[in-house]
LOMI-53323 format. One record per residue (C-alpha): z, y, x. Coordinates in pm, 1 decimal, always signed. Each point is the difference from the previous one (the first is absolute). Layout:
! residues N
{{Z,Y,X}} ...
This chain:
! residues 358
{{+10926.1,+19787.4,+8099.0}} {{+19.1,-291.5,-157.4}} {{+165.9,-194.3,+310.9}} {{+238.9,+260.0,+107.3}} {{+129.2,+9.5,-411.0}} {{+32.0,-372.4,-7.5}} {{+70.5,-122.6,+356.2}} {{+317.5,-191.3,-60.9}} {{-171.3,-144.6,-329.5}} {{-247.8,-136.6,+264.8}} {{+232.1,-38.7,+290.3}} {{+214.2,-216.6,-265.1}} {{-333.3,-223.3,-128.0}} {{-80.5,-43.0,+377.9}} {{+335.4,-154.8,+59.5}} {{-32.5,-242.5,-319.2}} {{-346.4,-82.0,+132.1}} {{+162.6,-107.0,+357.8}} {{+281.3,-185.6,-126.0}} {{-251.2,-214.7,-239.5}} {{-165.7,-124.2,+375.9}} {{+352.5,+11.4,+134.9}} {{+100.8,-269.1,-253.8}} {{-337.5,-231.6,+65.0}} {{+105.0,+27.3,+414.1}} {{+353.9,-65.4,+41.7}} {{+8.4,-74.9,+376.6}} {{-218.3,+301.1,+41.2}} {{+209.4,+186.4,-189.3}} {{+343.6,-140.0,+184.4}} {{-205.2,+88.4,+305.1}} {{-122.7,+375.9,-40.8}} {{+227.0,+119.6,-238.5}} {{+342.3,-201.1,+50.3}} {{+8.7,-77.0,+355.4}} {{-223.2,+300.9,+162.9}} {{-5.3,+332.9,-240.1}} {{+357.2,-77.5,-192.3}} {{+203.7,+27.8,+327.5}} {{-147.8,+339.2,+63.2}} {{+100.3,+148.3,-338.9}} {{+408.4,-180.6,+89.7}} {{-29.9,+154.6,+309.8}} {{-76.0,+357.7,-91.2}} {{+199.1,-43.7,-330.8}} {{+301.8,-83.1,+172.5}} {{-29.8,+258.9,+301.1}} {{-17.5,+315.9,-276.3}} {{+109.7,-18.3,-317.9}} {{+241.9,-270.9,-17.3}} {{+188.5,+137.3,+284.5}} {{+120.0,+287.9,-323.4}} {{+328.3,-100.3,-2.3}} {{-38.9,-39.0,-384.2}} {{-189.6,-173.2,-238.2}} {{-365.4,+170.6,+2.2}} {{-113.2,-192.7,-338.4}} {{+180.0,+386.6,-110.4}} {{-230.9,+173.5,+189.1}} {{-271.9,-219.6,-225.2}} {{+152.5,+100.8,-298.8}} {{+13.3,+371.5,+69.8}} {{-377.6,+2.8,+106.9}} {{-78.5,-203.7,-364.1}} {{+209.1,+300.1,-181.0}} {{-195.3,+269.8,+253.8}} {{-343.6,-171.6,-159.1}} {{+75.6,-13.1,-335.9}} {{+105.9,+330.5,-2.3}} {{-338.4,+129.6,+249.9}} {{-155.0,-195.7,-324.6}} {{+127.7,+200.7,-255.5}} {{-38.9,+287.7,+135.9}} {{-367.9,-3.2,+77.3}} {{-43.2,-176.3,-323.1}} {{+180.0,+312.4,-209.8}} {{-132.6,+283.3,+241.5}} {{-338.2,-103.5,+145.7}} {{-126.3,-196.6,-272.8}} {{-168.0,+205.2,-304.2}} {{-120.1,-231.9,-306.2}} {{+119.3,-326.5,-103.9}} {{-324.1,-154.6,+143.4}} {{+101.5,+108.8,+359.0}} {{+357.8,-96.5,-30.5}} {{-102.8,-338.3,-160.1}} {{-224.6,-69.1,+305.6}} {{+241.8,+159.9,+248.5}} {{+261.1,-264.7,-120.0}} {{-226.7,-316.5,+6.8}} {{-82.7,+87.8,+312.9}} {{+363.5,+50.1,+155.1}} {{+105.0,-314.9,-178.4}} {{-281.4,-219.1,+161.5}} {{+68.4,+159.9,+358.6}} {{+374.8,+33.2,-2.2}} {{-27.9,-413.8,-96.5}} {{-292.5,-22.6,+239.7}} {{+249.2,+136.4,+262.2}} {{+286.1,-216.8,-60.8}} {{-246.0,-281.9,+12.0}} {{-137.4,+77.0,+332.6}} {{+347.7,+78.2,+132.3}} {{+152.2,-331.9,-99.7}} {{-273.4,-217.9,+141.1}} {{-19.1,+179.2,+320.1}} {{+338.4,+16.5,+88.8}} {{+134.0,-314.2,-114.9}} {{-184.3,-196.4,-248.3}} {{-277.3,-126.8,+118.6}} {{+262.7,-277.1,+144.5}} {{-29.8,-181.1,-324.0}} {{-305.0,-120.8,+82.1}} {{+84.0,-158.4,+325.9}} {{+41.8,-350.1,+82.4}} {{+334.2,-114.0,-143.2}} {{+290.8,-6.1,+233.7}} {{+98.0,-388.5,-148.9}} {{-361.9,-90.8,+135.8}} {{+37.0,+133.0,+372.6}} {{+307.8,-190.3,+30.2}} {{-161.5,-304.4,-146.2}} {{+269.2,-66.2,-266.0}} {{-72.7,-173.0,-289.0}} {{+284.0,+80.5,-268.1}} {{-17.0,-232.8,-336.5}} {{+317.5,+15.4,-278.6}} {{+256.6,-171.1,+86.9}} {{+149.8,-305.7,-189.7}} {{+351.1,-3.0,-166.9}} {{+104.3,-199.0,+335.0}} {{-134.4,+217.2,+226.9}} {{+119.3,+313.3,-129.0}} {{+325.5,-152.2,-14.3}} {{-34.1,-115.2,+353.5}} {{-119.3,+351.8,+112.7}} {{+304.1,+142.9,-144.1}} {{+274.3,-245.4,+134.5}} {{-180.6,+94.4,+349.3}} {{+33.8,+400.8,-127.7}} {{+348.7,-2.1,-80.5}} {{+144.9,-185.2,+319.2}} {{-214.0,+242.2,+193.7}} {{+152.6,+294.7,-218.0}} {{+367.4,-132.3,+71.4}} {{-18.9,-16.0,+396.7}} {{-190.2,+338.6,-8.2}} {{+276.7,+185.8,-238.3}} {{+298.0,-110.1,+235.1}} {{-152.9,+259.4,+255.6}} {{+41.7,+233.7,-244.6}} {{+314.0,-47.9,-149.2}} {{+301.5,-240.2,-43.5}} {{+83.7,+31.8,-307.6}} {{-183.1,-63.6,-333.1}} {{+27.9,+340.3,-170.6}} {{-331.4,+127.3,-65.1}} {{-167.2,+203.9,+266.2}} {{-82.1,+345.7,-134.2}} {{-4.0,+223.5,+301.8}} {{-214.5,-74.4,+321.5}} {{-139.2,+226.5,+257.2}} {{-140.3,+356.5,-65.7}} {{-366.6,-2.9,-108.6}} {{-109.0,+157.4,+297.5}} {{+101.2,-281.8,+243.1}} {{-148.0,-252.2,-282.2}} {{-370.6,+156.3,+6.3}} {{+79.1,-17.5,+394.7}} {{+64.9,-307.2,+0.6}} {{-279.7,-146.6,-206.9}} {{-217.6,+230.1,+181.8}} {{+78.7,-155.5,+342.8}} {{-10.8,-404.1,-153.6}} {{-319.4,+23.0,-136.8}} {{-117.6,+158.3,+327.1}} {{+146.6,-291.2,+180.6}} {{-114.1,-301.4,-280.7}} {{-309.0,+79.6,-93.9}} {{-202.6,-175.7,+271.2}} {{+147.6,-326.9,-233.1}} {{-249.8,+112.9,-249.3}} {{-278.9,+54.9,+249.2}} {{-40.8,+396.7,-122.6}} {{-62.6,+258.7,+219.6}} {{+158.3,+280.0,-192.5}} {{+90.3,+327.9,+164.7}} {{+204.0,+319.1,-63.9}} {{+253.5,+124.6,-99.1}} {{+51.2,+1.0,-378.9}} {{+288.9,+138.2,-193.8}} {{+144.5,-136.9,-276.5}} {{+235.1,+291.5,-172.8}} {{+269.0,+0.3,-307.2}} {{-77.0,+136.0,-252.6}} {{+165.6,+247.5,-261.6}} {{+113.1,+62.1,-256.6}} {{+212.6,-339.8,+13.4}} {{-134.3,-242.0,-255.6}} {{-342.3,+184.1,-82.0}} {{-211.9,-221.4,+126.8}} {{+232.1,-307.1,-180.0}} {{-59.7,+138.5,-322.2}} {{-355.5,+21.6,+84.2}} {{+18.7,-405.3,+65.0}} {{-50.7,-11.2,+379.2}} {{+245.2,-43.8,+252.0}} {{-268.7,+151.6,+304.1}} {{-341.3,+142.4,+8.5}} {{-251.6,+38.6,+291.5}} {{-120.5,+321.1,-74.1}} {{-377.6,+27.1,+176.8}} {{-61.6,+382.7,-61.3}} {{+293.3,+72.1,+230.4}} {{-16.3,-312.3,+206.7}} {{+384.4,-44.9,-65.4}} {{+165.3,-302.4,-223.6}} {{+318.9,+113.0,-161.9}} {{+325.9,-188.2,-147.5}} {{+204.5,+67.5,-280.1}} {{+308.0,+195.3,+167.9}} {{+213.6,-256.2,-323.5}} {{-69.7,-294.6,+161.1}} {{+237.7,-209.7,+100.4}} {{+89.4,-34.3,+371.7}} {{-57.1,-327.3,+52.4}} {{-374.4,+17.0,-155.8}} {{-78.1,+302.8,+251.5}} {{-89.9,-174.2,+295.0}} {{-232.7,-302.8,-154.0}} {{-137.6,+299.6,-236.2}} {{-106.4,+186.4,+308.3}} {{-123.0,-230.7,+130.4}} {{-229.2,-98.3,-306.5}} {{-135.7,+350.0,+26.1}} {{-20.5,+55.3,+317.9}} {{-246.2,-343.5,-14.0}} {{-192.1,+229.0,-219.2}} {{-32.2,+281.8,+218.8}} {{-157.6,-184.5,+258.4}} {{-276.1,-69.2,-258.4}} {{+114.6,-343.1,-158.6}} {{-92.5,+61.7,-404.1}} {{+118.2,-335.3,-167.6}} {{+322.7,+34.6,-137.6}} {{+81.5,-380.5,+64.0}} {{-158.0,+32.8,+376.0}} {{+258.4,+282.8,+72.5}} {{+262.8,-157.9,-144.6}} {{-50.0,-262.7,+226.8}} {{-55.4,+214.6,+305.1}} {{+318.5,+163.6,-76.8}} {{+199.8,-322.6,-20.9}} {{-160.8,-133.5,+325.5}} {{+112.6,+324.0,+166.5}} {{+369.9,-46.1,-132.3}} {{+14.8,-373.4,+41.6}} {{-116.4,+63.9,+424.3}} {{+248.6,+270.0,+67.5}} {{+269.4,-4.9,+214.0}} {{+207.7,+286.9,-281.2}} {{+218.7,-254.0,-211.2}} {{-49.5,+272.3,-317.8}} {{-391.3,-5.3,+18.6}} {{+37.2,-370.7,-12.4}} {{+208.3,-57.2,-285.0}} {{-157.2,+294.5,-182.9}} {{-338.0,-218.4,+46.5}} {{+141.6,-321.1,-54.2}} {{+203.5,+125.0,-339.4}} {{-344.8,+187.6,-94.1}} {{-141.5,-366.7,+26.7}} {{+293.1,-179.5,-166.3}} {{-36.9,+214.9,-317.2}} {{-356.8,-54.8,-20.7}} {{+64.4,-366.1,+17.2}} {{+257.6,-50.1,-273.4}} {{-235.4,+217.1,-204.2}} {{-279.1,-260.0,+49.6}} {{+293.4,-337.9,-82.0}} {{+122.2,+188.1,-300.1}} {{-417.9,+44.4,-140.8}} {{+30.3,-367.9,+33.2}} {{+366.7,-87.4,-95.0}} {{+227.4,+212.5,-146.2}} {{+212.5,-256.9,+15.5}} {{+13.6,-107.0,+348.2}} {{+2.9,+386.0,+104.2}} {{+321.5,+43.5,-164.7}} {{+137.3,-328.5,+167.7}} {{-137.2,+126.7,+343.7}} {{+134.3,+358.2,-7.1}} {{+283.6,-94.2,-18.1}} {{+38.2,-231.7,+264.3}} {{-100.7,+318.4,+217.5}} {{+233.9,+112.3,+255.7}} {{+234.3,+249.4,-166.2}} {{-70.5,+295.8,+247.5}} {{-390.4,-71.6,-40.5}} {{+83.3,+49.7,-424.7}} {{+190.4,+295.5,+47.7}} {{-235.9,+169.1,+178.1}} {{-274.7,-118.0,-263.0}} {{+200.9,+79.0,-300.4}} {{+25.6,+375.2,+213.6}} {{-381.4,+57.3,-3.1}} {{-7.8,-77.1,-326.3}} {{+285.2,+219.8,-94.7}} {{-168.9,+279.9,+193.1}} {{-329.5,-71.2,-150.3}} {{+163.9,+20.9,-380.9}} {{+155.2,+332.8,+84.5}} {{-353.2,+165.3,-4.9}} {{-250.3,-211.2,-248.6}} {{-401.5,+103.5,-17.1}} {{-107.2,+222.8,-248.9}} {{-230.2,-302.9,-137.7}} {{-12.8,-330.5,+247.3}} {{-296.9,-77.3,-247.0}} {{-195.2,+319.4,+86.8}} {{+54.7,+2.8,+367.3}} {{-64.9,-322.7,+48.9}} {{-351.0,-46.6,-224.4}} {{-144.7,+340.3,+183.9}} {{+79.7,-168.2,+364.5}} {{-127.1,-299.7,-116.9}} {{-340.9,+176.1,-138.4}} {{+27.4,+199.9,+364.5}} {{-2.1,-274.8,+199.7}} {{-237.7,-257.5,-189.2}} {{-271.5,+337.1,+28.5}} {{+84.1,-12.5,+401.9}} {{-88.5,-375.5,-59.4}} {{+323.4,-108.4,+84.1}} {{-103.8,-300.2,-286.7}} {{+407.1,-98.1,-35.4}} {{+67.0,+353.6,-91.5}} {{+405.6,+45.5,+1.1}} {{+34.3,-377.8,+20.3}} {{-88.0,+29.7,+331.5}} {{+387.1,+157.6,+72.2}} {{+75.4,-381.7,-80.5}} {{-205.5,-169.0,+271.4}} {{+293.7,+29.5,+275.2}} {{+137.1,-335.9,-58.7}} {{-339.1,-174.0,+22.6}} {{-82.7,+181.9,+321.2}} {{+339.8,-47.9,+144.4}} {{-58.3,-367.8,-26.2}} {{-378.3,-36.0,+106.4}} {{+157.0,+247.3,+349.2}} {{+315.7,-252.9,+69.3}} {{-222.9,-335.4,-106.2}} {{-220.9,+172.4,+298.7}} {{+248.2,+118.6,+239.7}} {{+104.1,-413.8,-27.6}} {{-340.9,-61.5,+82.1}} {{-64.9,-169.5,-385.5}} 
């Protein structure tokens, strides 16, 4: 009796007990779990549910509401005496958690515990000086201006591109065709859908969210069209079981940066670019200023657009979003916790010192 009433209490436990030896064995765990039982859960994930042409995290929502209210009505009609309804609660609490637990690991997270992607590819990223982020983003921008003349002529900002459908597509099919760069054997099939009501998840304070109960990742529907594609391509990174913010923010860019689409490019690229200033004005303010706006005048326009897009639908608290993913990640022991967003410059430099052989 005891079992049956708390098997997802146990199930849960059991989970935390594996990941604790997951964490000690890295390369066992990038070998069972990431590279051997992982794939199987894609596959299946993406050959039934995902193939709902909408987003299923609903369907996740619905079945929390068709729980809680399974809870309270057990707890009001098959519960006599405070004593029994006191237990009856404990109990739910510790298995519906115990549940959620197991779920998550299973399906997706025991990925945190693999071997980091940075360390298969045998980069070594450091912080860059004031010289070479400034040499990182003279070599950004002139990349940026070739790429956005196959996109337009003119230097309005862009604010339409192609239909979201074609961009998921799209990414889809690069990451297929660039991932043996990275040396990962991902499979399947994964979708990555918008998601609605516009701006929800920006007031939340994320742009995109791989979602592992449903095995779908999911963009805000308000972003803007030129942060789609390297967006989808950050989460889609997830989806094929790569935790570390940072690492998929990388994986993304590589994807964009190796396709033959001229939007996924500069999407990446730009993606890059921002990060980049962000990191010279930390360091000077000063010289920021001075080298924003030397930029090419298309290149600000279609910055000063994200940001104008961004400002149209502000966070309910920056502060609070960003301290509880923070306290998420560090407990997934990610150790850089939402820092580790910032670590695309420093890995875009350790992959093109490589790719030059340095």
């Amino acid at each position: 009796m005891f079992r049956k009433d708390w098997a997802w209490a146990l199930l849960g436990l059991l989970a935390l007990v594996i990941r604790y030896f997951a964490a000690q064995n890295p390369e066992r765990t990038e070998e069972i779990y990431s590279r051997t039982f992982f794939p199987v859960v894609r596959n299946v994930i993406d050959l039934t549910v995902s193939r709902l042409p909408f987003p299923t995290v609903y369907l996740f929502v619905l079945s929390i509401f068709i729980a809680v209210g399974i809870y309270f009505y057990y707890l009001l009609t098959q519960k006599p005496g405070v004593k029994m309804k006191v237990a009856y609660t404990f109990r739910s609490i510790f298995n519906f958690s115990g549940a959620l637990i197991f779920f998550f690991l299973i399906l997706w997270g025991y990925n945190y515990q693999r071997v980091p992607i940075f360390q298969q590819l045998d980069l070594s990223p450091r912080p860059l000086s004031e010289e070479e982020i400034m040499r990182e983003i003279n070599l950004t921008s002139n990349i940026l201006v070739q790429l956005r003349q196959n996109l337009t002529l003119d230097e309005e900002a862009i604010e339409e591109t192609l239909p979201y459908e074609e961009v998921e597509d799209i990414v889809r099919a690069n990451i297929r065709e660039n991932l043996y760069l990275l040396g990962l054997n991902f499979t399947g099939h994964p979708r990555t859908k918008l998601f609605y009501p516009a701006g929800f998840m920006t007031r939340m304070g994320i742009l995109g969210i791989y979602f592992p109960f449903t095995g779908e990742s999911y963009i805000d529907a308000a972003l803007h069209p030129l942060e789609r594609p390297f967006t989808v391509a950050h989460e889609m990174a997830h989806s094929y079981g790569v935790t570390d913010e940072g690492e998929a923010n990388f994986i993304g860019w590589v994807i964009c940066a190796n396709s033959n689409d001229p939007l996924l490019q500069y999407s990446g690229q730009l993606r890059l670019l921002r990060y980049q200033l962000s990191d010279l004005y930390r360091i000077s303010p000063n010289l920021y200023r001075q080298t924003f706006s030397r930029l090419n005048k298309g290149i600000k326009n279609d910055l000063s657009s994200i940001l104008k897009n961004k400002e149209e639908v502000k966070p309910i608290s920056n502060e609070l979003s960003k301290r509880s993913n923070d306290i998420f990640l560090k407990t997934q022991g990610v150790k850089a916790g939402v820092m580790s967003y910032q670590q695309l410059p420093m890995l875009a430099n350790a992959w093109r010192n490589r790719l030059k052989g340095e």
